[in-house]
C-alpha positions as CSV (number, residue, x, y, z in Angstrom):
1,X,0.3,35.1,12.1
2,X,2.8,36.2,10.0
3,X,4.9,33.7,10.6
4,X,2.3,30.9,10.5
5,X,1.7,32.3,6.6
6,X,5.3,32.2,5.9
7,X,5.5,28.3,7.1
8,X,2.8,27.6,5.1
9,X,3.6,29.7,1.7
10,X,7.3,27.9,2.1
11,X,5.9,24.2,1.9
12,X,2.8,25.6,-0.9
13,X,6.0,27.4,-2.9
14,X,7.8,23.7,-3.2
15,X,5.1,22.0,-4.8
16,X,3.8,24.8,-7.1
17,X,3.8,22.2,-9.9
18,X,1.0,20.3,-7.9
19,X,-0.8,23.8,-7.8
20,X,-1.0,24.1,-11.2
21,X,-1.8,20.4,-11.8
22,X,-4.9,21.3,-9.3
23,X,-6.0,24.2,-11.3
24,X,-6.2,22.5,-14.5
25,X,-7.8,19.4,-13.3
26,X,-10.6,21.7,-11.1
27,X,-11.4,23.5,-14.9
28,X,-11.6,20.0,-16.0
29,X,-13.7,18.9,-13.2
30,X,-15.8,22.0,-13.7
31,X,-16.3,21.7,-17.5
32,X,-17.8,18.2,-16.8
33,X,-20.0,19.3,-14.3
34,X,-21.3,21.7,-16.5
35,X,-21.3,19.2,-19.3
36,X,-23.2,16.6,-17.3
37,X,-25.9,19.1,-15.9
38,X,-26.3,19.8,-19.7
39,X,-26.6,16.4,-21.0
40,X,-28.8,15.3,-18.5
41,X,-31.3,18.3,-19.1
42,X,-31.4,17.3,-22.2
43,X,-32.2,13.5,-21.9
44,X,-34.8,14.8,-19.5
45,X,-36.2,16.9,-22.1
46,X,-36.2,14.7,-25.3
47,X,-37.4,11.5,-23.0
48,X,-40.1,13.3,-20.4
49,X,-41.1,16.7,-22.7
50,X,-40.6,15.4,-26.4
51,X,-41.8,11.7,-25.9
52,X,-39.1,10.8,-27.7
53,X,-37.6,6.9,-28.4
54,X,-35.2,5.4,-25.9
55,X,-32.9,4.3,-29.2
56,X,-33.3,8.3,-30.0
57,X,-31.1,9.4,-26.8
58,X,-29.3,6.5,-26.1
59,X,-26.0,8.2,-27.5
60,X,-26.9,11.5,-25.3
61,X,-27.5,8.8,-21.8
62,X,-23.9,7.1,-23.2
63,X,-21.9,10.5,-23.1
64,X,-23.7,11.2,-19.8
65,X,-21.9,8.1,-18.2
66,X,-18.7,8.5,-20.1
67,X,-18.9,12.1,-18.3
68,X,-19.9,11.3,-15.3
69,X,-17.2,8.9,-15.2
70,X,-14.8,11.3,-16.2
71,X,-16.1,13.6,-13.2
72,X,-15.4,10.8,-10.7
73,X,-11.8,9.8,-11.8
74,X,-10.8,13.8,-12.2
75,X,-12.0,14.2,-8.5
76,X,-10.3,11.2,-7.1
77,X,-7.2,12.9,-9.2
78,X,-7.9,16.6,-7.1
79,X,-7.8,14.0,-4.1
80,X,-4.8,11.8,-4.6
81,X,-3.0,14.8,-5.6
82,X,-4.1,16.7,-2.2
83,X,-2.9,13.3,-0.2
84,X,0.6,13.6,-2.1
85,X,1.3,17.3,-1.0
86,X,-0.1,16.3,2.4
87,X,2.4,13.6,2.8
88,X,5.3,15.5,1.4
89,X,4.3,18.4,3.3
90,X,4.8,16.8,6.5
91,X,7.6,14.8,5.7
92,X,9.4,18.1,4.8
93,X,7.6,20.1,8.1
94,X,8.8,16.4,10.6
95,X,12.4,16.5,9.1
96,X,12.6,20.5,10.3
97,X,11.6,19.9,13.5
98,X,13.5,16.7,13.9
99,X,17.0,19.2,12.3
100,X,15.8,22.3,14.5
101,X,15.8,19.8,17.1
102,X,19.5,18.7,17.0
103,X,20.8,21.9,16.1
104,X,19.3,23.9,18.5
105,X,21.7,25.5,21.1
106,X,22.4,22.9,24.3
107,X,20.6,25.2,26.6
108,X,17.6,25.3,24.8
109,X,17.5,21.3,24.5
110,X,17.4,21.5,28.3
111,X,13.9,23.4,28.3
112,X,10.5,22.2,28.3
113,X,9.6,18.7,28.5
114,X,10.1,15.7,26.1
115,X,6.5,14.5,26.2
116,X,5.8,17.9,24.4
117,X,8.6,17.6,21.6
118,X,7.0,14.5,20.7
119,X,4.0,15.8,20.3
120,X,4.7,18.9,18.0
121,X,6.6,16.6,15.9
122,X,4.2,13.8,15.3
123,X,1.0,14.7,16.4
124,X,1.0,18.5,15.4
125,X,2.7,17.3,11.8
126,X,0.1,15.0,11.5
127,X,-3.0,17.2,12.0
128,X,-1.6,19.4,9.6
129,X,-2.4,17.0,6.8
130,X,-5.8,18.2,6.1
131,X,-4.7,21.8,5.4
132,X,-2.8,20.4,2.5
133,X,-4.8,17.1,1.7
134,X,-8.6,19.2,1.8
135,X,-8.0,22.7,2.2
136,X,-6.0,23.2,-0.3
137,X,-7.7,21.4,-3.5
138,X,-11.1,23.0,-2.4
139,X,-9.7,26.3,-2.3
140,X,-8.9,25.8,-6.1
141,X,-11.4,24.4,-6.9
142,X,-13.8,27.0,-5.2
143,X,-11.8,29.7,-7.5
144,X,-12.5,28.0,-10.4
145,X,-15.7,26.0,-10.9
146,X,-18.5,27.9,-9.3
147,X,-17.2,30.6,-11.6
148,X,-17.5,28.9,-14.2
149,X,-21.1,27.2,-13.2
150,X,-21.9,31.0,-12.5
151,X,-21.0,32.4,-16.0
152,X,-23.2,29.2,-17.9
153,X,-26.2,30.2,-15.3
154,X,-26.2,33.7,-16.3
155,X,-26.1,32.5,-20.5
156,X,-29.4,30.6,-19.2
157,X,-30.9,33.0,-17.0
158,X,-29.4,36.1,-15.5
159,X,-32.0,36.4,-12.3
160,X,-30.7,33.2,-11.1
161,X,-27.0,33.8,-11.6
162,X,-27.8,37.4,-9.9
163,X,-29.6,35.8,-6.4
164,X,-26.1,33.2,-7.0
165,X,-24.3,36.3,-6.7
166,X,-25.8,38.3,-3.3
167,X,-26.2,34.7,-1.3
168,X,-23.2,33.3,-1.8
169,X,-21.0,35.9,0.3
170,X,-22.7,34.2,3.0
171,X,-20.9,31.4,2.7
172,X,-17.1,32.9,2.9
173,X,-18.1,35.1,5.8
174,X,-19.6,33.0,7.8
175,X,-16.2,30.5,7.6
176,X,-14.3,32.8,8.4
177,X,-16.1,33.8,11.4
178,X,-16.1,30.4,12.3
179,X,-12.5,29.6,10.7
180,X,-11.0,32.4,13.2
181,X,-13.0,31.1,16.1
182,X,-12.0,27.6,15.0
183,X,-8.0,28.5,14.7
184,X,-7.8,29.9,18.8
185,X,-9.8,26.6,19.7
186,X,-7.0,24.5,17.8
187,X,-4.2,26.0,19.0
188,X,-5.4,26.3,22.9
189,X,-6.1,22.4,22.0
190,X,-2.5,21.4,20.9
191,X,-1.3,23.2,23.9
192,X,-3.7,21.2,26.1
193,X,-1.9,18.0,23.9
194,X,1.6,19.2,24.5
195,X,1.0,19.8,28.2
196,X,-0.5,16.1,28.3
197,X,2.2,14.6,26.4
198,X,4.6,15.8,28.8
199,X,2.9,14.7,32.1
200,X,2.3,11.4,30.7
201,X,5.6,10.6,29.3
202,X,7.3,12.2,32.8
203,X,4.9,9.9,34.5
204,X,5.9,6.6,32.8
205,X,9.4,7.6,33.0
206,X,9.7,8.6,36.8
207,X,6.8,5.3,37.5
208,X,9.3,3.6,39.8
209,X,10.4,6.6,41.8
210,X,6.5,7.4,42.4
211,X,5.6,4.0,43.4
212,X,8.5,4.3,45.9
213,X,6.9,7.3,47.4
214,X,3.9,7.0,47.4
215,X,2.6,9.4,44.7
216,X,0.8,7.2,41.9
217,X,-2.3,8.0,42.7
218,X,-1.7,12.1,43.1
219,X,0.1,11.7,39.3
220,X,-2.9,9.8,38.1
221,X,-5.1,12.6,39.4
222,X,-2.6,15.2,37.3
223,X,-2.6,13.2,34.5
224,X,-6.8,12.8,34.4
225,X,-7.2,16.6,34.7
226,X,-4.8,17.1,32.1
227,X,-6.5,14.9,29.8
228,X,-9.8,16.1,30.8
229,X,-8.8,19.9,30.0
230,X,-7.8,18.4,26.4
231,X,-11.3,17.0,26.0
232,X,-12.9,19.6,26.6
233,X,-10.7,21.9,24.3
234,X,-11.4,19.1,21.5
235,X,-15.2,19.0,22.5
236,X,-15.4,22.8,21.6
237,X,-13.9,22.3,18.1
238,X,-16.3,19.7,17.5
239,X,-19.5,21.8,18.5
240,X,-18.1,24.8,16.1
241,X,-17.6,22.1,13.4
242,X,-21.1,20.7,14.3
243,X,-22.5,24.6,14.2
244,X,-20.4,25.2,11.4
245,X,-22.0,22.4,9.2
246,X,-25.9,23.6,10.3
247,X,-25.3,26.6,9.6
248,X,-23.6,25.9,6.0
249,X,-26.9,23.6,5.3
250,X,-29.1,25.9,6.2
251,X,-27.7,28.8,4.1
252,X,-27.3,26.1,1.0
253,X,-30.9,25.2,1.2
254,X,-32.2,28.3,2.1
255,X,-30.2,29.8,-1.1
256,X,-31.5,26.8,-3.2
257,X,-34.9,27.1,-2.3
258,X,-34.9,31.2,-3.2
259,X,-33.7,29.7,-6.8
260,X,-35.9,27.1,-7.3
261,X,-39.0,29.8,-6.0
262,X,-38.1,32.1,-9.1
263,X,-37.6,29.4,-11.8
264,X,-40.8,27.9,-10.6
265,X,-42.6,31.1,-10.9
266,X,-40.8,31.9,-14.4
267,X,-41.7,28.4,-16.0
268,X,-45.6,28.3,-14.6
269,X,-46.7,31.5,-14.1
270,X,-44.7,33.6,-16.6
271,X,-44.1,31.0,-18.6
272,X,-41.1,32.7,-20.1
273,X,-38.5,30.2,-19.8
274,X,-38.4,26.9,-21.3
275,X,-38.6,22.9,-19.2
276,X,-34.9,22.8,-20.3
277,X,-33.3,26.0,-19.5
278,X,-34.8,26.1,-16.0
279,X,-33.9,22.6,-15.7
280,X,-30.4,22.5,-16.4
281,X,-30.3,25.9,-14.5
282,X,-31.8,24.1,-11.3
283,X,-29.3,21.5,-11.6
284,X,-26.3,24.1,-11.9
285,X,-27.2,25.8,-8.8
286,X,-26.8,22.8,-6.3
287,X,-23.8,22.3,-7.9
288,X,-22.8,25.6,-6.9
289,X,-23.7,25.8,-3.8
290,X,-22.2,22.1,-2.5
291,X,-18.9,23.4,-3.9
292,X,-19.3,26.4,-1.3
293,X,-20.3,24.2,1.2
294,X,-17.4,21.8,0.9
295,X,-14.9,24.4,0.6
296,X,-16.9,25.5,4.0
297,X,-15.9,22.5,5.4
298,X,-12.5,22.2,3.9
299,X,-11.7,25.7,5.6
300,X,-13.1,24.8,8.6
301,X,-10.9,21.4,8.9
302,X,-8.0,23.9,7.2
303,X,-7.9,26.4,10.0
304,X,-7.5,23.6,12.3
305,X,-4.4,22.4,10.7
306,X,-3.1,25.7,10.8
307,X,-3.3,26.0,14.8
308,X,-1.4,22.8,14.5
309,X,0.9,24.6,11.8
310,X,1.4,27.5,14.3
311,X,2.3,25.1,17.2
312,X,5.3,24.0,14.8
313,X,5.5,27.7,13.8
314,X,6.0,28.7,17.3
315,X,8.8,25.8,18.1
316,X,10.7,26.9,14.6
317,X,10.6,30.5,15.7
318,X,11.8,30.1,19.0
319,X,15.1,27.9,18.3
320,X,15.4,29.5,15.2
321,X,18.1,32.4,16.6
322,X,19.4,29.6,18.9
323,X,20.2,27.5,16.1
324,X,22.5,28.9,14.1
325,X,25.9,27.4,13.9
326,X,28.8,28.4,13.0
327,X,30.4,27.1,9.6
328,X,34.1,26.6,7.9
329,X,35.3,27.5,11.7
330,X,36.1,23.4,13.2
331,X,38.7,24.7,15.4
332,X,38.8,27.2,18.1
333,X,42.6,28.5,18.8
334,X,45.1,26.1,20.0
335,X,42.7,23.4,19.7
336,X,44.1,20.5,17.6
337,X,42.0,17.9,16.9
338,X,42.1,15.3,13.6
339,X,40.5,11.9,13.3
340,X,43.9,10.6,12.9
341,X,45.0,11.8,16.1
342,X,42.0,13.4,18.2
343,X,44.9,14.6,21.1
344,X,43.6,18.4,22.5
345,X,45.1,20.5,23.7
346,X,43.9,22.1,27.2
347,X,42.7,25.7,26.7
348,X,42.5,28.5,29.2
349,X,39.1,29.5,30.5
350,X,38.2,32.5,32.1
351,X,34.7,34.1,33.8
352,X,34.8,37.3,33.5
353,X,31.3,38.6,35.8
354,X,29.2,36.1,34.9
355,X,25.7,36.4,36.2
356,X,23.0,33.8,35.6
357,X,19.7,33.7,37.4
358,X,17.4,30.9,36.1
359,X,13.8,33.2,37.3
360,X,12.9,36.2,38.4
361,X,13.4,36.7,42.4
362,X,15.1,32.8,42.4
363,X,19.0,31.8,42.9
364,X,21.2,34.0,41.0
365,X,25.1,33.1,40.3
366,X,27.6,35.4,40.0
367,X,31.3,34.9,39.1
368,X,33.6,37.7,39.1
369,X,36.4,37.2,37.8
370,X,38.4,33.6,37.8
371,X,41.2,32.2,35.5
372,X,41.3,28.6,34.7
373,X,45.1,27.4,33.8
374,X,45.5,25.0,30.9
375,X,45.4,21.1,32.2
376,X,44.6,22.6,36.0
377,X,43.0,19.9,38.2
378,X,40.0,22.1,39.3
379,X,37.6,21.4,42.2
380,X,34.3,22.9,42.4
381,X,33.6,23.1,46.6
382,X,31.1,24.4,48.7
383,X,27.5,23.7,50.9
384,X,24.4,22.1,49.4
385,X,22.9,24.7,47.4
386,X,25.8,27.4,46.9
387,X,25.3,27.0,43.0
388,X,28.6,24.2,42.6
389,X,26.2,22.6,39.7
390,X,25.4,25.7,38.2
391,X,28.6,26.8,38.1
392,X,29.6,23.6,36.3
393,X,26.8,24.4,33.5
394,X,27.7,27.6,33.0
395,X,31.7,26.1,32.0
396,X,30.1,23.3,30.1
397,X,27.9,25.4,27.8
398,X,24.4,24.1,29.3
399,X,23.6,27.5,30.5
400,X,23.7,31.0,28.8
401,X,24.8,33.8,30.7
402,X,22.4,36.5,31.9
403,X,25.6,39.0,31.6
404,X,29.4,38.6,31.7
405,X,31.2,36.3,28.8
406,X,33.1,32.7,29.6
407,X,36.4,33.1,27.4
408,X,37.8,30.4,25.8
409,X,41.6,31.1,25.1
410,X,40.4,34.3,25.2
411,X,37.5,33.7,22.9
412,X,33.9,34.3,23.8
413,X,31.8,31.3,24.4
414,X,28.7,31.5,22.9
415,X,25.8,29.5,21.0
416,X,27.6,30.4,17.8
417,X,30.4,28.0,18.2
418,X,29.0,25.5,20.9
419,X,29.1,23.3,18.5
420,X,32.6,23.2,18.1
421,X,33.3,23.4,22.0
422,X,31.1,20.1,22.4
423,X,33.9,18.5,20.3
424,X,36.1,19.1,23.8
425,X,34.2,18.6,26.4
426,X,32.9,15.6,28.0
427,X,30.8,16.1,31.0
428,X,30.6,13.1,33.2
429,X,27.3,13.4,36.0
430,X,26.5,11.1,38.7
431,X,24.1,9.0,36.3
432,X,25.3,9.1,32.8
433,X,22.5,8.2,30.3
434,X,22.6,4.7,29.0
435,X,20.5,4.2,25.5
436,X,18.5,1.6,24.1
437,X,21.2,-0.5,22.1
438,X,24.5,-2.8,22.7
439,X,27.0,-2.2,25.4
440,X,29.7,-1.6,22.6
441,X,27.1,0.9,21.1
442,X,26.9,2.7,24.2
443,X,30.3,3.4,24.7
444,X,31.0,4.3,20.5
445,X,28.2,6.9,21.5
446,X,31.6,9.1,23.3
447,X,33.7,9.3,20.0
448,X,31.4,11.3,18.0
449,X,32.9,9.6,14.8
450,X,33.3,6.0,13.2
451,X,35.3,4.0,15.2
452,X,36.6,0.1,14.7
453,X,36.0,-2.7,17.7
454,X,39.2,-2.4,18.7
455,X,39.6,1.2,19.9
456,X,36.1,0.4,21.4
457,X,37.5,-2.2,23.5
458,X,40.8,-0.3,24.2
459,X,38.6,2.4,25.7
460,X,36.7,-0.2,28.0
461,X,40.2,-1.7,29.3
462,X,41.0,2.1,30.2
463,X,38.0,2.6,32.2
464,X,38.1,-0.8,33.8
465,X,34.9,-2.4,31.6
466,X,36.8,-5.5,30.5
467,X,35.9,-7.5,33.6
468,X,32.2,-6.4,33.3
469,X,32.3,-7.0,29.5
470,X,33.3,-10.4,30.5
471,X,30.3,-11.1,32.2
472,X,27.9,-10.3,30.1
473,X,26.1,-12.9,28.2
474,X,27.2,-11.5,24.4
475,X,30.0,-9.4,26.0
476,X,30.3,-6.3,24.3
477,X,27.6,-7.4,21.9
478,X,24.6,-7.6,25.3
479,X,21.8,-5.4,25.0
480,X,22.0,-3.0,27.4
481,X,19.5,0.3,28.4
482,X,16.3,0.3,28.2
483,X,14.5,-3.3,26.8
484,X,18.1,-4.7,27.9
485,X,20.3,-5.1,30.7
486,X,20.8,-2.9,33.4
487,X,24.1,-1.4,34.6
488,X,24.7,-0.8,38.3
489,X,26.1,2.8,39.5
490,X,29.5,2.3,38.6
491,X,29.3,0.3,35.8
492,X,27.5,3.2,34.6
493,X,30.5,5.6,35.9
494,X,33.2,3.4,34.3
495,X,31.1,3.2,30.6
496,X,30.8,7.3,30.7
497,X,34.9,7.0,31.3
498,X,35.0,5.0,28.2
499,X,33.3,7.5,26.5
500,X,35.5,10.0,27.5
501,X,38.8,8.0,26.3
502,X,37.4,7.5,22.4
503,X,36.7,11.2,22.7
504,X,40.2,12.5,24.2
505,X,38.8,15.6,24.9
506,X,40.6,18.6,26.3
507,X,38.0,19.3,29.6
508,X,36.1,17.0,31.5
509,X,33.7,18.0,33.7
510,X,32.8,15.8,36.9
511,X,29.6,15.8,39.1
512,X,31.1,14.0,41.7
513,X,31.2,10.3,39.8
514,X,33.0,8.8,42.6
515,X,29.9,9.1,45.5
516,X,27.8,5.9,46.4
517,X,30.2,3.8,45.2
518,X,32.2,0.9,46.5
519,X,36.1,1.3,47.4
520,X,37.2,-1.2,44.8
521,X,34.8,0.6,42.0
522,X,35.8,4.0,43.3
523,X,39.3,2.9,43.4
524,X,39.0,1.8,39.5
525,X,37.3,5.0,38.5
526,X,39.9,7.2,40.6
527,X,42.9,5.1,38.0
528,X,41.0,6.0,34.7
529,X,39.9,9.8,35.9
530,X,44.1,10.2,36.6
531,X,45.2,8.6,33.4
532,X,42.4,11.2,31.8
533,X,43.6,14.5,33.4
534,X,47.1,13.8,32.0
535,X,46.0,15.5,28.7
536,X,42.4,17.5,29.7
537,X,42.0,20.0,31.9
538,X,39.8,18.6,35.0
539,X,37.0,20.7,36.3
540,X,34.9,18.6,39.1
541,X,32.3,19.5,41.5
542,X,33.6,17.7,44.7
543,X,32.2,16.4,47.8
544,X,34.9,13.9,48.7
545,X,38.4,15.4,50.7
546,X,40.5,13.1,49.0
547,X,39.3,14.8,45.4
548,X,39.9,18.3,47.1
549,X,42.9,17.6,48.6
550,X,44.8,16.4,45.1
551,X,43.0,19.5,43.3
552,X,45.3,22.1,41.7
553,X,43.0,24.5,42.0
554,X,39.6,24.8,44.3
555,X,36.8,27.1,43.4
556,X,34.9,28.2,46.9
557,X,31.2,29.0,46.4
558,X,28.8,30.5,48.8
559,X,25.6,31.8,47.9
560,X,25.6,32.1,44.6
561,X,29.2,33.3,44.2
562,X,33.0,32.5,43.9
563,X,34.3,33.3,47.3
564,X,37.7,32.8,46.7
565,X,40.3,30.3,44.9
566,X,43.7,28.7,44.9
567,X,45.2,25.2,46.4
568,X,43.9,23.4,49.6
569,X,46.6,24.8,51.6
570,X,46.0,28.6,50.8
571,X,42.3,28.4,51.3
572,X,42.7,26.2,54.7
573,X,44.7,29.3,55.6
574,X,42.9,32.3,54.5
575,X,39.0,31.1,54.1
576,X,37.4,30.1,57.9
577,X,34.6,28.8,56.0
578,X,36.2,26.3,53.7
579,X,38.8,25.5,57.0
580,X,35.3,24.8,58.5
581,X,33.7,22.5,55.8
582,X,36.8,20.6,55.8
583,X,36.9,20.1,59.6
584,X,33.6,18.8,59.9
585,X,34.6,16.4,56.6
586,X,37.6,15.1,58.7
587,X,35.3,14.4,62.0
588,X,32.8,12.5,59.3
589,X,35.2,10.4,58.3
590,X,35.1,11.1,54.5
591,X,38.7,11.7,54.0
């Protein structure tokens, strides 16, 4: 909650000039309430009471419509004024998400789903509008003019500002009764949204690949229970709101009517209060009781915004360690890297008892303790399921360590300078990402600065794209991705090389790019991978012989560790299980 108040006070603190602005517009507003109740008491007097001439109160009727026009514009100001923080309160709130978003660490950008992302940052933004748009110019308001509407009561008759006084706490407690009631509802309910954004966007994503199997109807089912579950969480709200609203009315009128019961009984049976005094009181006290009521419901539509606040809140908080990056440090030792002349230079890397373990009681990793030479050839061996992968994220940066530290020439590895470590890497998977955009686009992605046509092209040539560029109906210039063309397997492979040669980085990381694919593509991609290893340091989680074989070093896992290490001929020697993995390779035929 604290938190949630802290978010809020940070956006209310950078428009404080619009706070004031509010304030001195709701004593405006309130004066001219006050002023019209007044000037219509007394047209009602002179006309109805004094029989007097139309001509005789025509001025008074005038300044009642020049008011009452004054009243209307001065509201619509509260309002426009509300819409303008609202709108500048989200486009401040959207572009921290959107920052937290990029800077948080790379392990944290791994977690949760996409569909839910999305949702905090538009839909969650979004519904905080009316805390800023409603809440907010009704809260002034309510601090300003049904004092003032209470102090001109009690000049005209004390009784009814004194029953103002002991009803109208009824009001305040009951929203917030309702408002903290309201605020769990809204928060369960952007969960529920989150949780639905993410099945449906995973859904429409993964489509094909649950056609092929079979599962459409099972993810429909998901999907429909998900949405359901949101429903109902937004069906809730609206039956508090709906509750909330009765309630209000029935306090109002009930408050009203206690009023109007003692000014009746004052003017008729007492007869010690004049036609205009308890008239202009009877129309003061509606007045103040509305504005209680539709702060009521501002509060009400407030505290929902802040359960969307809090969903922000919550995604702020928990990148916010995660996020910080270090500054004025561009270089980690014996790194060299200009945009003249982006040549690395290959660092050491060292585990020194790593552990990971991605849950409770599931696979844990562990290290020991392993030295990686500078511009080593390194394959990553071992059975389905030893942790090879995991292994390979812990080197990249994509997961923390539970324990142990990762050295970088001798230099921790941490979130701190990932940053700066991403400059260096290039991690090259089985099925590289391909955006939305043109095939030259797609491959500029890799340099990670500004980079002319020519170097583009220089980098396609390298990875053996200049055939397939050929092809292609605009040549560098064809749509690719999503909404464009599609790119087979090792087209995909070659355009992550290309990447890899704008970036020049001192490690690359391999999943294995050369599996599933043709001789002649493999043969291509095994040309561009050598030419790349001449100045990077080559870590690669291997299936193939032919990769292990020309490996420098070969990391052995087993069940979650490094069994041993060192060139094909020492293991063959000394490991019976790797001697074993690589017999049964030979008899397969995949050497």
């Amino acid at each position: 909650m604290k938190r949630n108040k802290n978010l809020i006070a940070q956006h209310r603190s950078a428009q404080r000039k619009y706070l004031v602005l509010l304030g001195i517009i709701s004593f405006a507003l309130g004066t001219a309430i006050v002023g019209q109740a007044a000037l219509l008491a007394e047209a009602v007097q002179r006309i109805f009471v004094e029989k007097a001439s139309f001509s005789s109160v025509a001025m008074i009727l005038g300044m009642l419509l020049a008011i009452m026009a004054l009243r209307t514009l001065l509201s619509f100001g509260n309002g426009r004024i509300g819409l303008h923080m609202a709108a500048t309160a989200k486009t401040n709130m959207r572009e921290s998400v959107l920052h937290n978003l990029t800077r948080v660490s790379m392990g944290l950008s791994l977690q949760g789903q996409t569909g839910e992302r999305v949702s905090v940052a538009l839909d969650a933004v979004d519904e905080a509008d009316s805390y800023f748009s409603q809440y907010i110019p009704k809260m002034v308001e309510a601090m300003i003019i049904p004092i003032l509407v209470l102090v001109v009561t009690f000049t005209q008759h004390a009784n009814s500002g004194w029953i103002m006084i002991f009803t109208a706490p009824f009001i305040p407690i009951f929203m917030i009764l309702v408002g903290l009631k309201t605020k769990n509802k809204s928060e369960e309910k952007y969960a529920q949204l989150a949780h639905f954004s993410g099945t449906f966007l995973d859904s429409l994503q993964g489509l094909v690949t649950l056609k092929i199997f079979g599962r459409t109807q099972r993810q429909q089912q998901e999907i429909e229970r998900s949405s359901l579950n949101y429903r109902d969480t937004t069906m809730d709200i609206l039956k508090i709101a709906f509750m909330n609203t009765f309630m209000l009315e029935s306090i109002v009128m009930l408050s009203i009517g206690v009023v109007a019961l003692e000014l009746a009984i004052q003017l008729v049976v007492y007869k010690s209060m004049t036609f205009h005094t308890a008239f202009l009181v009877l129309l003061l006290v509606p007045e103040f009781y509305n504005l209680l009521k539709n702060t009521g419901t501002a509060f009400h539509s407030g505290r929902t915004s802040m359960g969307a606040i809090r969903k922000v809140e919550s995604m702020l908080e928990k990148n916010r360690v995660e996020a910080h990056v270090s500054d004025g440090n561009d270089q980690m030792p014996n790194f060299q890297m200009s945009h003249a002349k982006p040549l690395p230079v290959p660092p050491s890397i060292e585990l020194k008892n790593v552990r990971f373990q991605y849950a409770p009681d599931s696979f844990e990793f562990h290290s020991g303790s392993v030295f990686l030479k500078p511009g080593d050839n390194i394959a990553i061996v071992g059975k389905s399921g030893a942790g090879k992968t995991t292994l390979l994220h812990l080197i990249a940066g994509l997961l923390k360590p539970d324990s142990g530290v990762i050295l970088v020439n001798g230099n921790p590895l941490s979130q701190d300078n990932e940053e700066v470590w991403f400059k260096h890497v290039s991690y090259i998977t089985q099925h590289p990402y391909i955006f939305a955009g043109t095939f030259a686009e797609n491959i500029a992605i890799g340099a990670g600065r500004d980079v002319s046509r020519a170097e583009i092209e220089k980098a396609a040539e390298k990875a053996g794209l200049t055939a397939v560029a050929a092809q292609l109906d605009k040549g560098f210039d064809t749509s690719v991705g999503e909404g464009g063309r599609g790119l087979s397997g090792g087209e995909k492979q070659r355009l992550a090389l290309a990447r890899a040669f704008l970036k020049r980085p001192a490690i690359i990381l391999f999943d294995e790019p050369t599996v599933g694919l043709d001789l002649h593509t493999e043969s291509i991609l095994q040309r561009s991978i050598s030419t790349l290893s001449k100045t990077s340091t080559m870590i690669t989680v291997a299936h193939r012989l032919y990769t292990i074989q020309h490996a420098t070093n070969i990391l052995f896992v087993d069940h979650g560790s490094i069994v041993d290490s060192g060139c094909h001929e020492e293991l063959l020697k000394r490991l019976p299980q790797y001697a074993e993995m690589v017999a049964v390779q030979q008899k397969g035929g995949l050497a």
